[in-house]
C-alpha positions in Angstrom: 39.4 -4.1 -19.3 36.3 -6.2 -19.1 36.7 -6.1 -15.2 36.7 -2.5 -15.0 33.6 -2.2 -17.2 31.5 -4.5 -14.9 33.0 -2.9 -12.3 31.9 0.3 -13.5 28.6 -0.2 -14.7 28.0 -2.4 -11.3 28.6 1.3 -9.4 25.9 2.8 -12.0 23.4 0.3 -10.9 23.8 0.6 -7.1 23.7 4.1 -7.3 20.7 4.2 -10.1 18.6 1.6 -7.5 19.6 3.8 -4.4 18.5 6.9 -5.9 14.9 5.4 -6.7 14.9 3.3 -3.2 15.0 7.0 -1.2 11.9 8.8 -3.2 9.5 9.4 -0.8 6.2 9.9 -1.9 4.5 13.4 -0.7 1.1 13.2 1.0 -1.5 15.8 0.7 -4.5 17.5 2.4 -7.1 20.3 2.0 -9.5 20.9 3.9 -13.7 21.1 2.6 -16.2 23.5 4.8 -19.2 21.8 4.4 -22.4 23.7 3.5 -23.7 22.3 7.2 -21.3 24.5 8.8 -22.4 27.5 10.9 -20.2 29.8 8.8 -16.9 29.7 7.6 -14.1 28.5 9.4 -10.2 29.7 10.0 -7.3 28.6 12.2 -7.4 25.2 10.5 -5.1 23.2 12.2 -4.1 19.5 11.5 -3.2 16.4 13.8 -1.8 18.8 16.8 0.0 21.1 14.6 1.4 18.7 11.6 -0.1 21.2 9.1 -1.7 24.8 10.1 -3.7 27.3 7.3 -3.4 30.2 9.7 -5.7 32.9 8.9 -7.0 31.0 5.6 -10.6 31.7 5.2 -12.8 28.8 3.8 -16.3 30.0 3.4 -19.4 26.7 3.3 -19.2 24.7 0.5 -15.2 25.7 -0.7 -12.0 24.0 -0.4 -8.7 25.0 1.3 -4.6 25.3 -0.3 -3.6 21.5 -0.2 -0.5 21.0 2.6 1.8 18.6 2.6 1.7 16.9 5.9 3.5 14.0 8.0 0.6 12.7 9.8 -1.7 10.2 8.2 -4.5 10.4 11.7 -5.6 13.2 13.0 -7.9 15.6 14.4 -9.1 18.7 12.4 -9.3 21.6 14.6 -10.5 25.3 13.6 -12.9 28.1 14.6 -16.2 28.9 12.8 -17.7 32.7 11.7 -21.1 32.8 14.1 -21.7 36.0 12.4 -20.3 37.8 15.4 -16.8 36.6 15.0 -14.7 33.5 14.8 -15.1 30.8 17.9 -13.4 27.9 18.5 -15.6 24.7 16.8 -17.1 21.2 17.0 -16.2 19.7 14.5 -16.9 16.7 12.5 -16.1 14.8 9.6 -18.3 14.2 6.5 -20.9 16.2 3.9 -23.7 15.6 6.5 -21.6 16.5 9.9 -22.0 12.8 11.0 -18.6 11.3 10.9 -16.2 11.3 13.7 -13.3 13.7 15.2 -10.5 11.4 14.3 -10.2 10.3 10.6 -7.2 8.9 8.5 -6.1 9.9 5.3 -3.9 8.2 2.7 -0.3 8.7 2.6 1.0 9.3 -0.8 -1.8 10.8 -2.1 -3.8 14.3 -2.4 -6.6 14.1 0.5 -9.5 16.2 0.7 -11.4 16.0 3.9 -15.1 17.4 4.3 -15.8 18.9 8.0 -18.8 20.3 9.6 -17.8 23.3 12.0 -20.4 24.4 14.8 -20.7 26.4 17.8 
């Protein structure tokens, strides 16, 4: 009897530990229109297609939905408003427009990332 209790309760900790072992931990990202944009921006697209907003509008200065993405380096693509319509944009990372094309973001974590969209 005291066999088949170890035995049991040996199964209730494998499966217990193997249960915890395969949560993954979901990584995040929004994206931020900086107020040095040329307008807002659209067609937000993330590291070739990992995560895409579609027709999502994200005027200067606002933030995006958060996706869940795959991908923790990338490139942020999009188009910005140039008050005539929407064009494909330059665009950089950071507040000021300064950082670079390619950035990384955290993986298991909620990510904002700041991007400066010109013509």
């Amino acid at each position: 009897m005291k066999k088949m209790i170890f035995a049991v309760s040996t199964l209730f900790l494998f499966a217990a530990c193997s249960s915890d072992s395969s949560t993954e931990l979901s990584t995040e990202l929004s994206i931020k229109n900086s107020d040095q944009s040329d307008g807002s921006i659209k067609d937000i697209v993330w590291a070739e297609g990992d995560a895409d907003w579609g027709e999502e509008v994200v005027d200067a200065g606002l933030t995006s939905t958060a996706k869940e993405v795959k991908e923790t380096t990338g490139r942020i693509e999009c188009s910005v408003d140039d008050g005539g319509g929407y064009n494909v944009a330059t665009v950089t990372t950071g507040e000021d427009g300064t950082g670079t094309e390619t950035v990384s973001i955290d993986e298991g974590s909620s990510n904002t990332i700041t991007v400066t969209a010109s013509n």
